[in-house]
C-alpha positions as CSV (number, residue, x, y, z in Angstrom):
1,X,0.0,0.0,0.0
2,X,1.2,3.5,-1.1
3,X,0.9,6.7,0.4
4,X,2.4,10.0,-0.3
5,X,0.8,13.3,-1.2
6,X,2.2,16.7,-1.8
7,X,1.7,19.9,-4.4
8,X,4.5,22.2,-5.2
9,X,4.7,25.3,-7.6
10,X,7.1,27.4,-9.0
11,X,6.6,31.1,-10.2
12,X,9.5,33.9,-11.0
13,X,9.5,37.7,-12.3
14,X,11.2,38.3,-15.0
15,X,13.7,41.3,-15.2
16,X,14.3,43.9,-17.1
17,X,15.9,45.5,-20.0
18,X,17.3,49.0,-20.3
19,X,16.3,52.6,-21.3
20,X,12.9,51.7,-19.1
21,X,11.6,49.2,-21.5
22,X,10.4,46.9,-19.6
23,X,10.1,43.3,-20.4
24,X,8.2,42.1,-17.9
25,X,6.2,39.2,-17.5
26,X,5.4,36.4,-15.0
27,X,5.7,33.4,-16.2
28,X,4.9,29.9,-13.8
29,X,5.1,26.9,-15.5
30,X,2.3,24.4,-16.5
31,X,0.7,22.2,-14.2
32,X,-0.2,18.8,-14.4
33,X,-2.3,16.6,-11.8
34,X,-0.6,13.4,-10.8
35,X,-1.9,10.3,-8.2
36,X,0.8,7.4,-7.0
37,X,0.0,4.8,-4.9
38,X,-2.7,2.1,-4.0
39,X,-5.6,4.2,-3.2
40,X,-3.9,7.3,-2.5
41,X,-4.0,10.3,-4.6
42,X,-1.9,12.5,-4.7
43,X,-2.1,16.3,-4.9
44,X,-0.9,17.8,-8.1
45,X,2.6,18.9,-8.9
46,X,3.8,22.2,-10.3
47,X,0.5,24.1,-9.8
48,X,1.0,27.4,-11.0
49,X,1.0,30.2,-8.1
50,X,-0.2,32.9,-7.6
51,X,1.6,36.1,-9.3
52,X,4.9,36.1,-6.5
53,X,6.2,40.2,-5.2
54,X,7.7,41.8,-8.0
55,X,10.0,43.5,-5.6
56,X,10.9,40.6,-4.0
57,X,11.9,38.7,-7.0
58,X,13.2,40.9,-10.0
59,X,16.9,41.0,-10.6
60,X,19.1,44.1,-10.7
61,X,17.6,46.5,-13.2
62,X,20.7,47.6,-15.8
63,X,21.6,51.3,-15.3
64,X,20.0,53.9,-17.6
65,X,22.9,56.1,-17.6
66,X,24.2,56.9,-21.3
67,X,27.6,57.3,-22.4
68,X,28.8,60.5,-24.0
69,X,28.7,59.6,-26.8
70,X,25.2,58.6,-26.9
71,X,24.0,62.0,-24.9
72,X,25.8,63.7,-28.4
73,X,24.4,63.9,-31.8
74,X,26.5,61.7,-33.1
75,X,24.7,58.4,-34.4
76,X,25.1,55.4,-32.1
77,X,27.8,53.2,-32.5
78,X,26.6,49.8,-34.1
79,X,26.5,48.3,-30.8
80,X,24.2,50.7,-29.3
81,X,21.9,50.7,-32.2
82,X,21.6,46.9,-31.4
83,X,21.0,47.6,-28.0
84,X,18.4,49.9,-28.8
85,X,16.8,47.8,-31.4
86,X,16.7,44.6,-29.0
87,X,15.5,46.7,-26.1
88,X,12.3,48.0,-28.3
89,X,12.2,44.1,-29.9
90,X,12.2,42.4,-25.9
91,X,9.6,45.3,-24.7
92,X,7.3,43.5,-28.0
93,X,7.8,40.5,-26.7
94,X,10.1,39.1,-29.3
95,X,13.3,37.7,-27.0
96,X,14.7,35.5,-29.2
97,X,15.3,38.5,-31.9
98,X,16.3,40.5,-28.7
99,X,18.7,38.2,-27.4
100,X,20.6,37.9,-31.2
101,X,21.2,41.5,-31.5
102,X,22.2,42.4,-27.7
103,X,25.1,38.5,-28.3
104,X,26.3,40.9,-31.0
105,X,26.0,43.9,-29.0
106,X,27.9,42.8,-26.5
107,X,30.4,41.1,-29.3
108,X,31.2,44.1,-30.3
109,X,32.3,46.0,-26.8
110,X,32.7,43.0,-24.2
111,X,33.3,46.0,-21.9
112,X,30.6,47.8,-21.9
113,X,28.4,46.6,-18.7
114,X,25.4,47.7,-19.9
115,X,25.1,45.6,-22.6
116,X,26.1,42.6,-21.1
117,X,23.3,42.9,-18.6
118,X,20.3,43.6,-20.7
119,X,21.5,40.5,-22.7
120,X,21.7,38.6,-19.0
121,X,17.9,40.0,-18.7
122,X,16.8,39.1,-21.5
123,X,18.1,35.5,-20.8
124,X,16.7,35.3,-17.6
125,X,13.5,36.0,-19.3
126,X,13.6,33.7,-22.2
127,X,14.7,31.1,-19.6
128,X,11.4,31.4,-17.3
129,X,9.2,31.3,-20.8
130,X,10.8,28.2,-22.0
131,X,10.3,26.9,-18.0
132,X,6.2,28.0,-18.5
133,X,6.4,26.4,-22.2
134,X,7.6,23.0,-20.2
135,X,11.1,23.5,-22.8
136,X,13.4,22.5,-20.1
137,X,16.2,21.8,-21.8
138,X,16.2,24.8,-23.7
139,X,15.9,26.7,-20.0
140,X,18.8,25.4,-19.1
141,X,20.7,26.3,-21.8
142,X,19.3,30.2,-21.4
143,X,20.4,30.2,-18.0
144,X,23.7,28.7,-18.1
145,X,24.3,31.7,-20.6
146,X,23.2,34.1,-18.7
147,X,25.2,33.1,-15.7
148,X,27.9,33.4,-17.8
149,X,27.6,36.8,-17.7
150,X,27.6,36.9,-13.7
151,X,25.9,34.9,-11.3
152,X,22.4,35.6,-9.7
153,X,20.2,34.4,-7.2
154,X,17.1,33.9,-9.9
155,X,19.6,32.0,-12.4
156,X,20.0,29.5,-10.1
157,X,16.4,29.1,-9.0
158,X,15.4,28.4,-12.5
159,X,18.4,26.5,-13.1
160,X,17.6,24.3,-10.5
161,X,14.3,24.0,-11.2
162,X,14.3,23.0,-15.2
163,X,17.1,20.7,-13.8
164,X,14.5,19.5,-11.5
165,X,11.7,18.7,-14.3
166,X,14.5,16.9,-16.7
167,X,14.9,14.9,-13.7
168,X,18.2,15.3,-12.6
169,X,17.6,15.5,-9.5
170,X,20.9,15.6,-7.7
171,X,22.1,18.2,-10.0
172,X,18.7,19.9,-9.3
173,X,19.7,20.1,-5.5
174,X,23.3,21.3,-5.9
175,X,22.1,24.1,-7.9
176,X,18.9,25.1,-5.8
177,X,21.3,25.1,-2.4
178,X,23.8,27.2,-3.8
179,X,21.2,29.6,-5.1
180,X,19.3,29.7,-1.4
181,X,23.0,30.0,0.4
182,X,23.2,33.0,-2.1
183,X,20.2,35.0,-1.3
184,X,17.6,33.1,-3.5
185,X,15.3,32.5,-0.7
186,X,11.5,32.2,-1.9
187,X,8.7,30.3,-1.4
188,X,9.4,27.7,-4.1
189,X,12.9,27.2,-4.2
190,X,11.9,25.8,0.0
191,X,8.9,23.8,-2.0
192,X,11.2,22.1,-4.8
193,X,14.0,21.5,-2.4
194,X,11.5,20.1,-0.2
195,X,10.1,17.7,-2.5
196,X,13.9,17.1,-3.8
197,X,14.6,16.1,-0.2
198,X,11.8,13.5,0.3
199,X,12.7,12.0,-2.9
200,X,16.0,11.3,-1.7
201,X,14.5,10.2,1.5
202,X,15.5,12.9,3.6
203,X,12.6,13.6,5.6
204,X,14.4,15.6,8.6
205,X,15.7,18.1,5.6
206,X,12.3,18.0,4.0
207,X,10.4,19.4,7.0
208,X,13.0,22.1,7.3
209,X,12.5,22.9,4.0
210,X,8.7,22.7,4.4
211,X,8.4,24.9,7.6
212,X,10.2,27.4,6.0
213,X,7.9,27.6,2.8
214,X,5.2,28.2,5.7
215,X,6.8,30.3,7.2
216,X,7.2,32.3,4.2
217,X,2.9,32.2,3.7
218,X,3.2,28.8,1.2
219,X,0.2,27.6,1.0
220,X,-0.4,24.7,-1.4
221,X,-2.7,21.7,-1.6
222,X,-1.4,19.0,0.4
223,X,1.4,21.0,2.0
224,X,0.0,21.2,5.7
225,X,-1.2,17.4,5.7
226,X,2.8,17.0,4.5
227,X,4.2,19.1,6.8
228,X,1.6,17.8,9.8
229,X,2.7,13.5,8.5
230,X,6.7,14.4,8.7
231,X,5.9,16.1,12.6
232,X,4.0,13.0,13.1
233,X,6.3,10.9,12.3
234,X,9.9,12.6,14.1
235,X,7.8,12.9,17.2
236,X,6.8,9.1,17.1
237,X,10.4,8.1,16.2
238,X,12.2,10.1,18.5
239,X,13.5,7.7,20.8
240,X,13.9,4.5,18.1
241,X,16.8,2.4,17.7
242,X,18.2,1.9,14.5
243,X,20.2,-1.0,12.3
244,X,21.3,-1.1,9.3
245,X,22.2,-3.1,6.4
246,X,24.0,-2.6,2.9
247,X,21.0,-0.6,1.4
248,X,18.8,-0.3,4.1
249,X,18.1,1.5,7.7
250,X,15.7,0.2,10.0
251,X,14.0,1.9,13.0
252,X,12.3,0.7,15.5
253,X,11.2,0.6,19.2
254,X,12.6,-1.5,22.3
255,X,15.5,-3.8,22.2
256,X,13.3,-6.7,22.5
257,X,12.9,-5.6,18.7
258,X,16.4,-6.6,17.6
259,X,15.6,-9.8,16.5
260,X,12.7,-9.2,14.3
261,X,14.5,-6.3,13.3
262,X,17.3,-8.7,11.8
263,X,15.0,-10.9,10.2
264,X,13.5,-7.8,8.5
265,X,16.7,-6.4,6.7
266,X,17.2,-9.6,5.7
267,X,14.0,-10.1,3.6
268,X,14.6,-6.3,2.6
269,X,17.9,-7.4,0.9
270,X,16.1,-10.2,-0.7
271,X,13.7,-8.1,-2.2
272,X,16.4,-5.6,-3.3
273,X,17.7,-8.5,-5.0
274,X,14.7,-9.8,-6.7
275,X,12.7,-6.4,-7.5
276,X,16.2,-5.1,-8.7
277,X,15.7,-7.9,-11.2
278,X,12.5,-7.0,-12.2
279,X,13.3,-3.5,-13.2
280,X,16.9,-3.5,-14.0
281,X,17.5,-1.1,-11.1
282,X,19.5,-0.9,-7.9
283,X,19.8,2.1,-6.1
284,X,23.0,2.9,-4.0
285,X,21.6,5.1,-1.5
286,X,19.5,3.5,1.8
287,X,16.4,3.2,1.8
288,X,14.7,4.2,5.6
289,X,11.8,1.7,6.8
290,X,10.2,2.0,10.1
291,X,9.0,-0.7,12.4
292,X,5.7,0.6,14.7
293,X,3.9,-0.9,17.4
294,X,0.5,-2.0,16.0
295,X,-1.7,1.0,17.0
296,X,1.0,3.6,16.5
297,X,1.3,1.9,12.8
298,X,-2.8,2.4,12.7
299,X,-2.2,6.1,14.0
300,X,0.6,7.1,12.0
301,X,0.0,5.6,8.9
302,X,-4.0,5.7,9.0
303,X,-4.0,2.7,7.2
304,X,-7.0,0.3,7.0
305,X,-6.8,-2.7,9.3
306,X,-5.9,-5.3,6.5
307,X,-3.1,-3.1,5.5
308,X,-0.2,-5.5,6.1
309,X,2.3,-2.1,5.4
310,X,2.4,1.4,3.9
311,X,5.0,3.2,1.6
312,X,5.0,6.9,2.0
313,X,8.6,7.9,1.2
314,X,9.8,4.8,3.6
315,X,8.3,1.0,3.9
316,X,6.3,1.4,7.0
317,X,5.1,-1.6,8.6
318,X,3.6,-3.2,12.0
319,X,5.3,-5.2,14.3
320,X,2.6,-7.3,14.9
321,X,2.4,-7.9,11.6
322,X,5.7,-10.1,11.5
323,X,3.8,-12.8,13.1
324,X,2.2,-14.3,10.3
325,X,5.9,-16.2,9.3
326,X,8.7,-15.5,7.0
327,X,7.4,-16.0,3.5
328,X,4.0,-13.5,4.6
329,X,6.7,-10.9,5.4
330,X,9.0,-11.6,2.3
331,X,6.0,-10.9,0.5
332,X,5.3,-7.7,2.0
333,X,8.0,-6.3,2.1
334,X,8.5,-7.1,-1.8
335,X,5.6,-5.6,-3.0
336,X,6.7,-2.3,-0.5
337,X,10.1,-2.4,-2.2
338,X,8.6,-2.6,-5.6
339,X,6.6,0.9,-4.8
340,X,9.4,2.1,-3.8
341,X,11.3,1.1,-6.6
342,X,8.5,2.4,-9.0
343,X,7.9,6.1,-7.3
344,X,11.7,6.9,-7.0
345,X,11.9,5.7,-11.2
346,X,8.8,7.5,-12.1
347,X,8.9,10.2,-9.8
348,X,5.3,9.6,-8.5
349,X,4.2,9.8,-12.0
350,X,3.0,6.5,-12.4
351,X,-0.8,5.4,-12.9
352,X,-1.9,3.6,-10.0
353,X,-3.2,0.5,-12.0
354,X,0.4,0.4,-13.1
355,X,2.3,0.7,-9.9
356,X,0.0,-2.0,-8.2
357,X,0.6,-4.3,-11.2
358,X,4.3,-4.2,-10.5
359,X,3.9,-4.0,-7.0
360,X,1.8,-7.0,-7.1
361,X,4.4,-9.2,-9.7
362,X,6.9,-8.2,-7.2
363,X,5.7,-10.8,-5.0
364,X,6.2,-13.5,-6.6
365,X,2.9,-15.3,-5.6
366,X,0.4,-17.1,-7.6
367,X,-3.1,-16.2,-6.7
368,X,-5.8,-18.6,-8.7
369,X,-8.6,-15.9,-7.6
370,X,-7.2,-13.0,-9.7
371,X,-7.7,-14.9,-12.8
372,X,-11.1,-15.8,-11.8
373,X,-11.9,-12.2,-11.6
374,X,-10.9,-11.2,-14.8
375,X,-13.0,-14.4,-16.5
376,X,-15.8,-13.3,-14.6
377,X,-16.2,-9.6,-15.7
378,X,-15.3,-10.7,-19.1
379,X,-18.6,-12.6,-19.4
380,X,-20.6,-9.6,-18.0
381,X,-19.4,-6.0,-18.1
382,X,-16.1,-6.5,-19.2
383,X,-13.0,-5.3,-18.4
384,X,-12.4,-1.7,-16.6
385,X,-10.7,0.7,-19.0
386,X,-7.2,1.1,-17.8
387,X,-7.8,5.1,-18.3
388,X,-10.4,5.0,-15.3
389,X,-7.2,3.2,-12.8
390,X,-4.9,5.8,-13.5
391,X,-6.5,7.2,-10.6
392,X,-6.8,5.6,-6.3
393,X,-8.6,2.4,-6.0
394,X,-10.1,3.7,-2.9
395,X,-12.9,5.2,-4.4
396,X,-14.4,1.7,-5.6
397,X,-16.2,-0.2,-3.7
398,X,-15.0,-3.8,-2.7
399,X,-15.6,-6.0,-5.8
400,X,-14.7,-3.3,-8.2
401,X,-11.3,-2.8,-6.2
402,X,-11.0,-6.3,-6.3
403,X,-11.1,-6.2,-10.1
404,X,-9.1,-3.2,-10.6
405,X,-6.3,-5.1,-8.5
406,X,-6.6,-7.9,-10.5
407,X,-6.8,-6.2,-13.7
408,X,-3.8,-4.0,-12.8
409,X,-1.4,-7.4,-12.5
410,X,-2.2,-8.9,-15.6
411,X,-1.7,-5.7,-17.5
412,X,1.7,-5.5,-15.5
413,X,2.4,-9.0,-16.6
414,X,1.6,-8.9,-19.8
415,X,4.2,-5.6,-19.8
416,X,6.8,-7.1,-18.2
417,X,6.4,-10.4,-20.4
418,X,6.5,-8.3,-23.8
419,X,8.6,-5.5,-23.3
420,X,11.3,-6.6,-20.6
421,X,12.5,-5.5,-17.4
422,X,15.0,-2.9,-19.0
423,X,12.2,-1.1,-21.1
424,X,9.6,-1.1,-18.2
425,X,12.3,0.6,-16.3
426,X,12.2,3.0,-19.3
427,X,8.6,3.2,-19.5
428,X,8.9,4.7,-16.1
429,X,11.7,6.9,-16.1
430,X,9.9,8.5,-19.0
431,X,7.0,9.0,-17.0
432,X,8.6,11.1,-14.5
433,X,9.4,13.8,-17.5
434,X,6.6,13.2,-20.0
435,X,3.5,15.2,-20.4
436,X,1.1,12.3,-20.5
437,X,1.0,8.4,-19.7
438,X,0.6,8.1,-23.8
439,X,3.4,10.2,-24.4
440,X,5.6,8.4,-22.1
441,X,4.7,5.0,-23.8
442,X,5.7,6.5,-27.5
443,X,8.8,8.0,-26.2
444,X,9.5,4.7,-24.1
445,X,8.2,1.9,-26.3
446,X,7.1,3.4,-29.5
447,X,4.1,2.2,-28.6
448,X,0.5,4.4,-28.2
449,X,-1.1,3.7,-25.0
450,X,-4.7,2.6,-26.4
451,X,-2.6,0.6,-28.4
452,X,-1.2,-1.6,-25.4
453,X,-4.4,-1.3,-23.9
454,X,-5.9,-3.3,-27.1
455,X,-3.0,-5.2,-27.1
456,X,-3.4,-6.4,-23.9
457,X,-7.4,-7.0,-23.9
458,X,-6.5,-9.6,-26.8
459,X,-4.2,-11.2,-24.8
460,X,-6.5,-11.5,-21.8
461,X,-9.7,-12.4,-24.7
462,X,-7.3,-15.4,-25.4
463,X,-6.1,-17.0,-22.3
464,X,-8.8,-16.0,-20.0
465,X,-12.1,-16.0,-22.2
């Protein structure tokens, strides 16, 4: 079971050019809803904020001052008739033009300062529209020019975030903390560094992050409840113990939990093993997982009573729940792993009906009834478009869960059969960047997504109808 919920944002002000032209717009990037986990959904990423303080966030406006030679009659040298032109072209609105004539400007006299900011302007600008136009790579590529030209606060905030959306997360990080130890503290550098923090399992970082966002007046859907579950969850491990193995730490309560806590990291290494397998991936960096006393596992993870354990950012999991043997726990704790696995890959931006599929494979257990699900709503209703369990499975009552659970591990199967651990591991990589699940199966598998779905119905038709 999978839970983790969160919204961030990201907004900037762009800066501006010279002579008081202004090129001035505000610019957040796209947003696009996203749900992980078994039931769970989660709060949309990258909503776009409200309009941030222009004073607050505009970069160092260049000097209007004009040389002597431009307060005479003379003509202006062709470097300040570029400058003029591309201040009067950027004021339009036409920054790529803009950006050619000021390179040239600023070709032509390297020393003169003016010039060399308006073109760092207007690539600050260009960079933020190609973050709002979801062109991240070309962001990057505007801002690594423009700090070229002298660093700033708002070059690495964009910087770090189009790093961020391409995914590169650790290069994301470096560049975000060097911009906040520089002065660019706002609201969503704290939220994406926040977010960058969890993903690396971080949590203590995380809610530092977090409080300070709040602190600043954040206020985003699902911030609080994240804010409120990483409190939660500090307070309630405060005084754990802790072991560790090769790609694991474990926490847990009392030293009569050594033991169990042994036999734990053991099956956790096992399932490193195996799910690595699956999905051609193995991670270096440890992964935390928690072991709670029953009701504080209830409490914390608000989990229903069948829930054998959770993954929120850790594997979460009862003690009590260790008592129904070795191979119940090994089963567990693969299918955890495998969310794991599958939200770090993906970046949460996984359907659910997918995630549980490969959670559910992951397990390694043959279970006849899943198969007579699918043969029995093939001879009535059919099956459930794979569309409507992109979304939680919460929301359906008990026999259609029981079919969308089913459903989801034959479609994962059938995945995994055809395309092979390494391009499943693709598959969701992609999805982490892509704008849509289909877009993510093209890139991925050259493959359309109604066409798996048809794909796989046929497949289903044949060995189950």
């Amino acid at each position: 079971m999978l839970l983790l919920g969160l919204a961030l944002a990201w907004g900037v002000r762009s800066v501006r050019g010279t002579r008081g032209a202004a090129t001035d717009t505000t610019t957040p990037p796209p947003a696009r809803p996203d749900t992980v986990g078994s039931g769970a959904p989660r709060a949309a990423l990258d909503e776009p904020p409200p309009a941030p303080n222009p004073a607050a966030t505009h970069a160092e406006e260049p000097s209007d001052e004009l040389s002597d030679r431009q307060l005479s009659d003379e003509p202006p040298s062709p470097a300040e008739a570029k400058n003029r032109t591309a201040v009067e072209l950027a004021a339009r609105g036409e920054t790529a033009q803009a950006i050619a004539l000021l390179r040239e400007a600023h070709t032509l006299e390297p020393g003169n300062e003016l010039y060399g900011k308006n073109l760092q302007a207007a690539l600050i600008n260009a960079g933020f529209a190609e973050i709002a136009a979801a062109h991240f790579d070309q962001a990057v590529a505007r801002f690594v020019e423009a700090r070229r030209l002298g660093d700033r606060p708002e070059i690495g905030r964009g910087l770090g975030y189009a790093y961020y959306r391409l995914g590169n997360i650790d290069l994301a990080r470096t560049t975000l903390e060097q911009a906040l130890a520089s002065g660019g503290d706002d609201v969503e550098t704290y939220l994406t560094l926040g977010r960058i923090y969890l993903e690396r399992h971080d949590q203590e970082r995380a809610l530092a992050m977090f409080d300070r966002a709040v602190a600043a007046g954040a206020d985003r859907p699902g911030l609080a409840a994240t804010v409120e579950r990483l409190r939660r969850d500090a307070e309630a491990e405060r005084n754990f113990q802790s072991l560790a193995s090769s790609h694991f730490v474990l926490k847990f309560e009392g030293r009569e939990n050594i033991a169990a806590g042994r036999i734990v990291l053991n099956e956790l290494e096992d399932a490193y093993r195996r799910v690595g397998a699956r999905f051609a991936y193995y991670p270096l960096e440890r992964l935390e997982v928690i072991l709670y006393p029953d009701q504080e596992f209830r409490e914390i993870t608000n989990s229903p009573h069948w829930s054998g354990a959770v993954y929120d950012g850790r594997i979460k999991l009862p003690v009590g729940g260790l008592a129904r043997g070795n191979e119940r726990v090994a089963r567990t704790l693969r299918h955890e792993y495998a969310h794991a696995a599958i939200v770090t890959l993906s970046r949460g931006k996984v359907p659910v009906w997918l995630n549980e599929g490969l959670a559910q494979v992951a397990e390694e257990t043959d279970e006849p009834g899943r198969a007579g699900r699918l043969r029995l709503a093939l001879g009535q209703d059919g099956l459930v478009p794979l569309s409507a369990l992109e979304g939680g499975f919460t929301r359906l009552g008990r026999d259609d869960a029981s079919l969308a659970y089913a459903e989801a591990y034959f479609a994962a199967d059938y995945l995994l059969r055809k395309k092979g651990a390494y391009n499943v591991r693709r598959l969701l990589e992609t999805m982490a960047t892509a704008p849509s699940i289909d877009d993510a199966f093209r890139q991925a598998l050259s493959l359309p997504y109604a066409d798996f779905e048809r794909d796989f119905l046929r497949d289903v038709v044949r060995h189950l109808g």
